[in-house]
C-alpha positions as CSV (number, residue, x, y, z in Angstrom):
1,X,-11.5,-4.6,-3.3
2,X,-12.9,-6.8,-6.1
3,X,-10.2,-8.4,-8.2
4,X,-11.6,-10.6,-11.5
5,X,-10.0,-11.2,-14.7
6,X,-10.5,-10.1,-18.1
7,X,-9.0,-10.7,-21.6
8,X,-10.1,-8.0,-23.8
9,X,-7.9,-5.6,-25.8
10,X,-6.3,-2.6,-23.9
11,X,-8.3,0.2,-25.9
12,X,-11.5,-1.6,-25.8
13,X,-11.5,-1.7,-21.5
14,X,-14.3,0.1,-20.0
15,X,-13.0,1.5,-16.5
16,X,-11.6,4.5,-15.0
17,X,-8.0,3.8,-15.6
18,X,-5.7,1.3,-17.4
19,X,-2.2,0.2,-15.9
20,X,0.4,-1.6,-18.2
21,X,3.8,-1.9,-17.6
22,X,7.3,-1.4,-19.8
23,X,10.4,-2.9,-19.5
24,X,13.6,-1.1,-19.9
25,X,14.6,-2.9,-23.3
26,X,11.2,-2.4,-25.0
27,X,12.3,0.5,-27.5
28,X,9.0,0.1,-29.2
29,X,5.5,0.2,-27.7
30,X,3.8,-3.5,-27.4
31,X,1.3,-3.6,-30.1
32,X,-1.9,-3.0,-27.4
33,X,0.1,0.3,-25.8
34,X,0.5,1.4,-29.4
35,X,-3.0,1.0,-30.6
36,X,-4.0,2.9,-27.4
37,X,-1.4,5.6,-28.5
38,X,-3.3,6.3,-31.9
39,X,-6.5,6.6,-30.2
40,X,-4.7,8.7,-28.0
41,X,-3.5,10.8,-30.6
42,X,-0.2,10.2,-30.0
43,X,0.0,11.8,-26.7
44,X,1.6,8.5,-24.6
45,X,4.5,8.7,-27.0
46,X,4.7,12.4,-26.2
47,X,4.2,12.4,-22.5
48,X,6.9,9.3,-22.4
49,X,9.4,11.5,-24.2
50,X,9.1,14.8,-22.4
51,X,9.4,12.9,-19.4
52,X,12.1,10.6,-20.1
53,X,10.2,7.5,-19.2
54,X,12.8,5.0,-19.4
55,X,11.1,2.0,-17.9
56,X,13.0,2.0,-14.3
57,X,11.3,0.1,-11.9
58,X,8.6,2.3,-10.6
59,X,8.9,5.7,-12.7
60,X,5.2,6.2,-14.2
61,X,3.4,8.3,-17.1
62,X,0.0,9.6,-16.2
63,X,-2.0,10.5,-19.9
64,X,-5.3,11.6,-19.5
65,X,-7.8,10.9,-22.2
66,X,-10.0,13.7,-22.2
67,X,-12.9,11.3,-23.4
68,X,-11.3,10.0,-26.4
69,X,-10.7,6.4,-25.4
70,X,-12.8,4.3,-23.3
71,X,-11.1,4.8,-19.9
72,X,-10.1,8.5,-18.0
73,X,-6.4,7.3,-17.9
74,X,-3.7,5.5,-19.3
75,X,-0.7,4.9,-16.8
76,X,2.6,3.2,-17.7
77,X,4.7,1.8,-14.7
78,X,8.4,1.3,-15.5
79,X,9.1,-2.5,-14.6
80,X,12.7,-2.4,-14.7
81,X,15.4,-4.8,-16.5
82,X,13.8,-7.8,-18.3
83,X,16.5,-9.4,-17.3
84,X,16.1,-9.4,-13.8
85,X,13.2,-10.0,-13.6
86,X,11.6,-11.8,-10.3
87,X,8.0,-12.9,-9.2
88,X,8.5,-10.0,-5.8
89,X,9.3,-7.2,-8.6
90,X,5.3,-7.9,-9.7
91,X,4.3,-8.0,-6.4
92,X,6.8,-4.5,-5.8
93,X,5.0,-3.2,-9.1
94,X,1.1,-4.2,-7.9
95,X,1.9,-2.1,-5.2
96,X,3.1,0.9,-6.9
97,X,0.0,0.6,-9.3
98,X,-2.3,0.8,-6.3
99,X,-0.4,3.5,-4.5
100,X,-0.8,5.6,-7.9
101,X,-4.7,4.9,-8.3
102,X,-5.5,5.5,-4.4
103,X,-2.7,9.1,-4.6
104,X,-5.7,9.9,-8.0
105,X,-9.1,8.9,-5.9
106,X,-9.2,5.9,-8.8
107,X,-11.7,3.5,-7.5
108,X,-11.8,1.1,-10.4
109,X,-9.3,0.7,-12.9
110,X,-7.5,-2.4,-15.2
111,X,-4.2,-3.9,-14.4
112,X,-2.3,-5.2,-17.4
113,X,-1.1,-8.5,-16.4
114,X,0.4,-10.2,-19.8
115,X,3.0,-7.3,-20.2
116,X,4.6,-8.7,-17.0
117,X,4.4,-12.3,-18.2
118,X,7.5,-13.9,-19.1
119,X,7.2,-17.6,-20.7
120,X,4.0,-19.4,-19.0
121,X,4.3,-16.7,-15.9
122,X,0.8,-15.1,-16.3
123,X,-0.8,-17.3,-13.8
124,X,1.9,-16.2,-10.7
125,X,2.0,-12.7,-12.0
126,X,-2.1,-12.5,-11.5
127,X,-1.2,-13.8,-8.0
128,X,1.9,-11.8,-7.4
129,X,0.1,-8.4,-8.6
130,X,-3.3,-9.8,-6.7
131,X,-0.6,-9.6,-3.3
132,X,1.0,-6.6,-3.6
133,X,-2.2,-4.3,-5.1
134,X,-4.0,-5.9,-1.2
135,X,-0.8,-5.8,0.7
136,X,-0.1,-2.2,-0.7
137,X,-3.0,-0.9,0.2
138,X,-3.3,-1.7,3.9
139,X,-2.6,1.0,6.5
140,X,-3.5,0.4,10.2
141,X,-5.9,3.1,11.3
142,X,-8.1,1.9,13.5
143,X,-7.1,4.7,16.5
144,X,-7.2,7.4,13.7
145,X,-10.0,10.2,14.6
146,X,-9.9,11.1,10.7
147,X,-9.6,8.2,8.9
148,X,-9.4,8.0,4.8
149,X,-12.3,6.7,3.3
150,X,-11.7,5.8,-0.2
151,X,-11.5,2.3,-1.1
152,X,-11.2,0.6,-4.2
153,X,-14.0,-1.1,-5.6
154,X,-12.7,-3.4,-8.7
155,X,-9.8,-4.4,-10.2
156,X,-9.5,-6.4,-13.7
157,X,-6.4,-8.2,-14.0
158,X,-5.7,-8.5,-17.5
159,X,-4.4,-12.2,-18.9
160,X,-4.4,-14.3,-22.1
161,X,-7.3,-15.9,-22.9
162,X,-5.1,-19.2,-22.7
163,X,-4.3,-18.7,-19.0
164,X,-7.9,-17.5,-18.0
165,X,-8.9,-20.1,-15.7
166,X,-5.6,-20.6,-14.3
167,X,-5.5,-17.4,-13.2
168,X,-8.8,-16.8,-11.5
169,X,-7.6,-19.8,-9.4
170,X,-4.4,-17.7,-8.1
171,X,-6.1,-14.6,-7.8
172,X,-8.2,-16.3,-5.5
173,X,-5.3,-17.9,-3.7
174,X,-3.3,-14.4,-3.8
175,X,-6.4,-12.5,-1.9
176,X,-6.6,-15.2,0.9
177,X,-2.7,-14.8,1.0
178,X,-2.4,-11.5,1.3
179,X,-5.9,-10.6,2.9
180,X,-4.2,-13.1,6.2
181,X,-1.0,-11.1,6.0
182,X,-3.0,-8.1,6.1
183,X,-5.0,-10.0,9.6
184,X,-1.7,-10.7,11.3
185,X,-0.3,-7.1,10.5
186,X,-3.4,-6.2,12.7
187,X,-2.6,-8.2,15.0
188,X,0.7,-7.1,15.7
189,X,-0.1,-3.5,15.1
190,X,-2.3,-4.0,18.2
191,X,-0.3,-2.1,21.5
192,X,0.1,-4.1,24.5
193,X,-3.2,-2.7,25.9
194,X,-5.2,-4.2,23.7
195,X,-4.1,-7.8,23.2
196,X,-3.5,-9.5,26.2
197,X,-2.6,-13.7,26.4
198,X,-6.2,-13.9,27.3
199,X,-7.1,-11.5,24.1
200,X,-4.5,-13.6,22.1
201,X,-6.4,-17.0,22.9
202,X,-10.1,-15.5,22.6
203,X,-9.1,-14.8,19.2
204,X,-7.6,-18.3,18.5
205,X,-11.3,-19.2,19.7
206,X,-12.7,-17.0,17.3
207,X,-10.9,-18.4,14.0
208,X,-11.8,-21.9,15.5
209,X,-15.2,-21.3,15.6
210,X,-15.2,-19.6,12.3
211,X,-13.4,-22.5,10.3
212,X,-14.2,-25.4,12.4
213,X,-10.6,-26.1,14.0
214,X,-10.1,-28.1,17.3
215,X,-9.2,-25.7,19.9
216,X,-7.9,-25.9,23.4
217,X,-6.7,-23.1,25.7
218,X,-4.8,-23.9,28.8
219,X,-4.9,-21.3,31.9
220,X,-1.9,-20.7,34.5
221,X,-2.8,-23.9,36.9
222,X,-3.0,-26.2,33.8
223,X,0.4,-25.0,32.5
224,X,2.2,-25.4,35.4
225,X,0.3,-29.1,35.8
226,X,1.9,-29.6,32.1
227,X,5.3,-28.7,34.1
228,X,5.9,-25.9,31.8
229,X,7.8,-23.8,33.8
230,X,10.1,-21.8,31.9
231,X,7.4,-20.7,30.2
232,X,5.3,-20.0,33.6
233,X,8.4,-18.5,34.7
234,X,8.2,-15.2,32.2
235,X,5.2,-15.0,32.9
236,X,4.8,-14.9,36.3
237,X,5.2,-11.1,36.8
238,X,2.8,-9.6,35.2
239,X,-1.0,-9.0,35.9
240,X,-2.0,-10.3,32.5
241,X,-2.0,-14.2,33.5
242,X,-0.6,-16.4,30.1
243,X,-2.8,-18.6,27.8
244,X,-1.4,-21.8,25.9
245,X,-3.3,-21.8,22.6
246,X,-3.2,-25.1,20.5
247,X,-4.9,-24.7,17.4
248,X,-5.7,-27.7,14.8
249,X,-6.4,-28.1,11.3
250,X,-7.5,-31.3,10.3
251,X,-9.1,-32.3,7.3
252,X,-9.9,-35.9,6.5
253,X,-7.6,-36.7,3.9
254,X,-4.1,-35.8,5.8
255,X,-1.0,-36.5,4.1
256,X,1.5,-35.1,6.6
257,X,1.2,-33.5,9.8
258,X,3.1,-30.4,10.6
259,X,3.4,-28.0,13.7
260,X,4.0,-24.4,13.4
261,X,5.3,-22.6,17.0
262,X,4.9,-18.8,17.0
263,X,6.5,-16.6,20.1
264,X,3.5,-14.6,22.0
265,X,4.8,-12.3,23.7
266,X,2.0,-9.4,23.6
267,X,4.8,-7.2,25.5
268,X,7.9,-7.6,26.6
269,X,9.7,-4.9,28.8
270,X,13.2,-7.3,29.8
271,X,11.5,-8.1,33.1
272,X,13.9,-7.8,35.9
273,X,16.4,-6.6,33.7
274,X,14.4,-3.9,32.0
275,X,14.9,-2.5,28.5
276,X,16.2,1.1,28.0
277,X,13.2,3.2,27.0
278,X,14.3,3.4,23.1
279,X,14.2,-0.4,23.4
280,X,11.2,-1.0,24.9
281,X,9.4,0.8,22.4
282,X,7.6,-1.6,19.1
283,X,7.7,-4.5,21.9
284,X,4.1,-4.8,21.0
285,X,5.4,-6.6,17.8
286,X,7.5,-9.4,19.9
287,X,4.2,-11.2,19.1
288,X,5.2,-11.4,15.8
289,X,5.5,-14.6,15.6
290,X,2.3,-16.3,17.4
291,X,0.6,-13.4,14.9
292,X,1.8,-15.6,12.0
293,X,0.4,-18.7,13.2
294,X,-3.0,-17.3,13.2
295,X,-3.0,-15.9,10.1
296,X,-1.8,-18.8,8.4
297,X,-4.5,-20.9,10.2
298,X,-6.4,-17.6,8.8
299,X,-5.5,-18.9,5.0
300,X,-5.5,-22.3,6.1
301,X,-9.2,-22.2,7.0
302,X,-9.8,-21.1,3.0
303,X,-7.5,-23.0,1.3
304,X,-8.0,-26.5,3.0
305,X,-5.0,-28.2,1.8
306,X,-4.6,-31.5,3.0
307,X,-2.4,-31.2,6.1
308,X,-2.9,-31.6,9.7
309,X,-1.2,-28.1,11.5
310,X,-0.9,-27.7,14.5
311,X,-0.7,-23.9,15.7
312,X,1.1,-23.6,19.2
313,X,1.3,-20.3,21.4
314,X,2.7,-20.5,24.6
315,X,1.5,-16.5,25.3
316,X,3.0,-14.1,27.8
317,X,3.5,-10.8,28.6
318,X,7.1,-10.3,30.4
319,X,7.2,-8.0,33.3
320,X,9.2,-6.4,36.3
321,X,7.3,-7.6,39.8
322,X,7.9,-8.9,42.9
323,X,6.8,-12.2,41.8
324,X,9.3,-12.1,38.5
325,X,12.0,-15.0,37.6
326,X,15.2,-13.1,38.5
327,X,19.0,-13.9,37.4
328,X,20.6,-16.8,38.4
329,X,17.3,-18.6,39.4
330,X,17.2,-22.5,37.8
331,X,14.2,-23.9,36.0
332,X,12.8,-27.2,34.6
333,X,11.1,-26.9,31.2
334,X,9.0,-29.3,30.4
335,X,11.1,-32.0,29.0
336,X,13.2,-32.1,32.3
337,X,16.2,-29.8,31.0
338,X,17.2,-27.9,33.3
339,X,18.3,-23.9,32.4
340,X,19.7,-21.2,34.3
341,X,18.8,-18.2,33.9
342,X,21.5,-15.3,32.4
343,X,18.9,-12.7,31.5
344,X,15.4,-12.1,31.8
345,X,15.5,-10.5,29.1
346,X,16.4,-13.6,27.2
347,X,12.3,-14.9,28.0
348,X,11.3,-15.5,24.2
349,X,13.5,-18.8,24.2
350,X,12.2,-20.0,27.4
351,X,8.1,-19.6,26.3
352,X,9.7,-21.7,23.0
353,X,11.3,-24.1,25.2
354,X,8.1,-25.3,26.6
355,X,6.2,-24.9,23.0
356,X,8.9,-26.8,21.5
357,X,8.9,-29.8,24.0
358,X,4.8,-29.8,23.8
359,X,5.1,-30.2,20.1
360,X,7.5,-33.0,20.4
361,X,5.4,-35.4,22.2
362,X,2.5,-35.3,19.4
363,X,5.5,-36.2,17.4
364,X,4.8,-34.5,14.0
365,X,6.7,-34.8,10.8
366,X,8.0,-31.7,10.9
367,X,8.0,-28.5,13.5
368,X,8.7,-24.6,12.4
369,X,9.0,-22.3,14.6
370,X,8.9,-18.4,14.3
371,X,9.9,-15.8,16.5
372,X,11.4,-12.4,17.3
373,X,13.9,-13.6,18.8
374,X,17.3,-11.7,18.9
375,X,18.8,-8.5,18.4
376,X,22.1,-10.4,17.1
377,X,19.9,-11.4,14.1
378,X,19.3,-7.9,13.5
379,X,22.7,-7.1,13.6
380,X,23.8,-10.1,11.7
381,X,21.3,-9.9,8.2
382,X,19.9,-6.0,8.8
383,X,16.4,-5.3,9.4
384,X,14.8,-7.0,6.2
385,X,16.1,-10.7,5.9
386,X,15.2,-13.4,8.9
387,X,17.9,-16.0,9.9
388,X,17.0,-19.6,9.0
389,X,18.1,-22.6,11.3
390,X,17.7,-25.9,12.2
391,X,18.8,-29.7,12.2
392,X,16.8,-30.7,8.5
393,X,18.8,-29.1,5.3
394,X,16.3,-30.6,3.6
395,X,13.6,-28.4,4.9
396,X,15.8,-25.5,5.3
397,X,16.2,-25.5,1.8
398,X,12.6,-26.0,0.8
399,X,11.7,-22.8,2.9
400,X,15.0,-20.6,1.7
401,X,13.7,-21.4,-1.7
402,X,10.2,-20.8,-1.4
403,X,11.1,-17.4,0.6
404,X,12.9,-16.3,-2.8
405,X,9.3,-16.3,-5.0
406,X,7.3,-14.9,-1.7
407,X,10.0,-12.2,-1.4
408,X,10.1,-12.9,2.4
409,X,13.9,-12.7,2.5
410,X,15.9,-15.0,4.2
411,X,19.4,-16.6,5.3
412,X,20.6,-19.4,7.0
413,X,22.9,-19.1,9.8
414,X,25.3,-22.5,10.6
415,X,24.9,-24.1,13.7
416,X,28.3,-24.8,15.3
417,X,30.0,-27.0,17.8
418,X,32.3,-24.2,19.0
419,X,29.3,-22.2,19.5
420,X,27.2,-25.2,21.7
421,X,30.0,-24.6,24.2
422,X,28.9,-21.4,24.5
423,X,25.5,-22.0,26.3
424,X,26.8,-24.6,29.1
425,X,25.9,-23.5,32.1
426,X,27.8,-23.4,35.6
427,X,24.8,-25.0,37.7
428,X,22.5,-26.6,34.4
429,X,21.9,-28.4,31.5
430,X,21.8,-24.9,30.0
431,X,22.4,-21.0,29.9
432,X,19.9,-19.2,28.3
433,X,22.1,-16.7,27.2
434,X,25.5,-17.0,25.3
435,X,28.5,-16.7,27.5
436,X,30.0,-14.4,24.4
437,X,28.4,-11.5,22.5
438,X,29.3,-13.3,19.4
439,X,27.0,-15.1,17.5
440,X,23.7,-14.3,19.7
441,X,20.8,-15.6,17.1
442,X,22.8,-18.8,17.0
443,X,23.5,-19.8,20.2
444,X,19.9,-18.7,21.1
445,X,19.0,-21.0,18.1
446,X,21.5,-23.9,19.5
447,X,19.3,-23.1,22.9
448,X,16.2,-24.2,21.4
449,X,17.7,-27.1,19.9
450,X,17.4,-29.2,23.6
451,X,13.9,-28.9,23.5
452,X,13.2,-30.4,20.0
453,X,13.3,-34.7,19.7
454,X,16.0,-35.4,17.9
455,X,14.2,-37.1,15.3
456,X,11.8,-34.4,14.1
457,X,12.9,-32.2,11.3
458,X,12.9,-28.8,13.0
459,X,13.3,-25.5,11.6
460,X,14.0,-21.9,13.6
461,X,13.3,-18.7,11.9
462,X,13.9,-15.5,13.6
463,X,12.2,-13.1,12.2
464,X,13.1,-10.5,14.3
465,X,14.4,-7.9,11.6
466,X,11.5,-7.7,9.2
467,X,8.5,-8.6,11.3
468,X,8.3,-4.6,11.9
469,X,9.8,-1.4,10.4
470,X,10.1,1.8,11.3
471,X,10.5,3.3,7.4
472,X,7.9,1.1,5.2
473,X,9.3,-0.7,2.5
474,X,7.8,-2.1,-1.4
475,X,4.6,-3.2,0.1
476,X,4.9,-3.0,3.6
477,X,3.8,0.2,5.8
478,X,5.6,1.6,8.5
479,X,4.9,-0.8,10.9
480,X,3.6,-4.6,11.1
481,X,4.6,-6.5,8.4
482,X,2.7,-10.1,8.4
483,X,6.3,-11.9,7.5
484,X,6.3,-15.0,7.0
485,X,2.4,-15.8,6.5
486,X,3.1,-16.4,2.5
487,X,5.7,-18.0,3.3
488,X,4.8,-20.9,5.1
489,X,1.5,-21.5,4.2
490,X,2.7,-21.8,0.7
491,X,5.3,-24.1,2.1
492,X,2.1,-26.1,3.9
493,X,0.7,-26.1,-0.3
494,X,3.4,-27.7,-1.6
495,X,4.0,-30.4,0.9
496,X,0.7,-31.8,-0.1
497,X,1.8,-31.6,-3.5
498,X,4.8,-34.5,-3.3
């Protein structure tokens, strides 16, 4: 869709539909909504009452103009309590608008931007509804025989004239935002069929080529030359071989250099110690993570902040063969730890292992990693908020806080001494499971934590919760989610900005 801004009056906006939006405490009208009323004949003040339109987050008001305004439709969105209000309730409400014009075969309508603003907001409310009109409109049909053919061909965002160009400039940065979310929900939507490790590299390849970023791709023999067993270890039983995938972006003028690890696991069955069948299924998404780093490298690629990034993918596929790691079998990851091995299915910590330890030697300011990691975290913070860890508050914080504007929920989980003694091993450095039930995202963050230098700020995110649903939620289909992309690549923004 075409998104542009304009600044004209309400009544005077030539298109098929106009959206504004009404806060709970608004008793009256805004003056624009009102003059649109008497064109109207009164009939928004009429619809609003027989309908009880309070202004509840979401509840609309459909008035049709039967030709006596300049647009087919007026439509007033309920945006809730002023005084909650939140950047991810204009991103919750660009969604519903875009729902509502798609449900009426709308393909061009006006979006009334400065009835969200409060204070000197209009500029992140262009963005925020620019994200959730793109990320509310996505739906992965590729397979579909019958697929729905309407699309939306322009949107006007609506903005004072004082906030004009400020505004085009985050509507710009809102599409590449969400239009990379929307490339990683692809991704991960893909089944286990379609995107192998090799499939997962040759589209690393692909973005390279596409935005000019150093590439390298490292096959089975070179991995295991790297001494990168742990993660050739999950790999070795299946008939997909794996692919390490290092992406870079680096522009001239680099201020900081940063590398972001994402799992790749393009299916994971538990190996040896297979999944129940209810379990195994969405184990197309454990690639989640590795998704993420190419869609931010997506956004990267348009944006061209100036930071180095790294991307790192140590991709897999885990499955049951004769040639699988087993339990009890002892491996060295790269950086000489030694681990013995609890559970296979515990294999997204070991392909991070080796990721982690890579990263470390090109010694980075700072390394983030992302990955569906545990159930525990599930059970721990539900299936919308990721768990946060590492051994830099500092960082921790700057992400926790720039997850509350993204609406990419979040909450850090404490690494703990008592905890550490959990993952000693009988015959290694390290288990790579917990020896209790307890506290499973932590310990299997307090894993990860041996294979990081010590004197890199390091941040874990399991994002194993809301990388997929099974329900849809806000702006998010059933399925795929992209979590994390607006996130950090905002996160990459801002630490060129200090």
């Amino acid at each position: 869709m075409e998104i542009k801004v304009t600044s004209g009056h309400l009544k005077n906006a030539r298109t098929k539909a106009v959206i504004s939006f009404i806060f709970k405490e608004q008793k009256k009208f805004p003056q624009e909504i009102e003059d649109l009323d008497k064109v109207l004949d009164r009939a928004i003040s009429q619809l609003k009452k027989e309908l009880k339109f309070d202004g509840s987050e979401g509840k609309t008001v459909v008035v049709p103009t039967f030709g006596k305004g300049k647009t087919d439709y007026v439509i007033l969105i309920g945006a809730g309590s002023k005084k909650e209000f939140e950047i991810d309730k204009v991103r919750r409400l660009g969604a519903k608008a875009v729902k509502k014009v798609k449900e009426m075969k709308i393909d061009r309508f006006l979006v009334d931007g400065e009835a969200l603003a409060v204070k000197d907001s209009q500029p992140d409310v262009a963005q925020a509804l620019t994200e959730g009109m793109i990320l509310g409109s996505y739906r992965f049909d590729k397979y579909l025989s019958k697929k729905d053919e309407f699309k939306i061909k322009e949107v006007q965002v609506r903005v004072s004239r004082k906030y004009r160009n400020e505004s085009m400039e985050s509507i710009r940065t809102g599409k590449i935002l969400a239009e990379s979310q929307n490339f990683t929900r692809d991704l991960v939507n893909e089944p286990g069929n379609v995107i192998t490790p090799q499939k997962l590299a040759e589209i690393a390849e692909e973005l390279a080529k596409e935005y000019g970023f150093e590439v390298k791709i490292y096959d089975e023999e070179e991995i295991e030359k790297m001494g990168m067993n742990a993660y050739l270890a999950v790999a070795k039983g299946s008939a997909n071989p794996p692919r390490f995938i290092h992406l870079t972006y680096r522009p001239k003028k680099a201020k900081k250099e940063i590398a972001l690890i994402g799992k790749g696991l393009t299916f994971d069955s538990g190996g040896l110690n297979i999944k129940p069948g209810d379990y195994m299924r969405w184990m197309k998404s454990d690639k989640s993570g590795a998704c993420a780093v190419l869609g931010i490298f997506k956004a990267l690629g348009q944006l061209k902040p100036d930071i180095t990034v790294h991307g790192i993918i140590a991709a897999a596929e885990n499955m049951p063969d004769g040639k699988s790691y087993r339990p009890d079998d002892i491996i060295k990851a790269k950086n000489g730890v030694s681990i013995e091995i609890g559970n296979t299915d515990a294999e997204g910590r070991l392909t991070l292992a080796d990721a982690l330890s890579y990263a470390s030697e090109l010694k980075p300011d700072a390394i983030i990693d992302m990955a569906t990691l545990t159930g525990a975290c599930i059970v721990a913070l539900g299936e919308y908020t990721a768990g946060v860890m590492g051994n830099n508050q500092k960082l921790i914080n700057e992400i926790l806080e720039i997850s509350e504007k993204t609406g990419e929920w979040m909450w850090q989980l404490p690494f703990n001494d008592m905890l550490r003694e959990h993952i000693k091993a009988p015959n290694a450095d390290v288990y790579n499971i917990g020896t209790t039930r307890y506290g499973g995202a932590i310990t299997a963050g307090l894993f990860l934590e041996k294979f990081v230098d010590k004197k890199i700020p390091w941040v874990h995110i399991d994002i194993a919760g809301p990388a997929h649903n099974t329900r849809g939620w806000y702006y998010h289909p059933k399925g795929a989610t992209g979590f994390l992309v607006r996130t950090i690549t905002t996160l990459l923004m801002k630490q060129v900005e200090k």
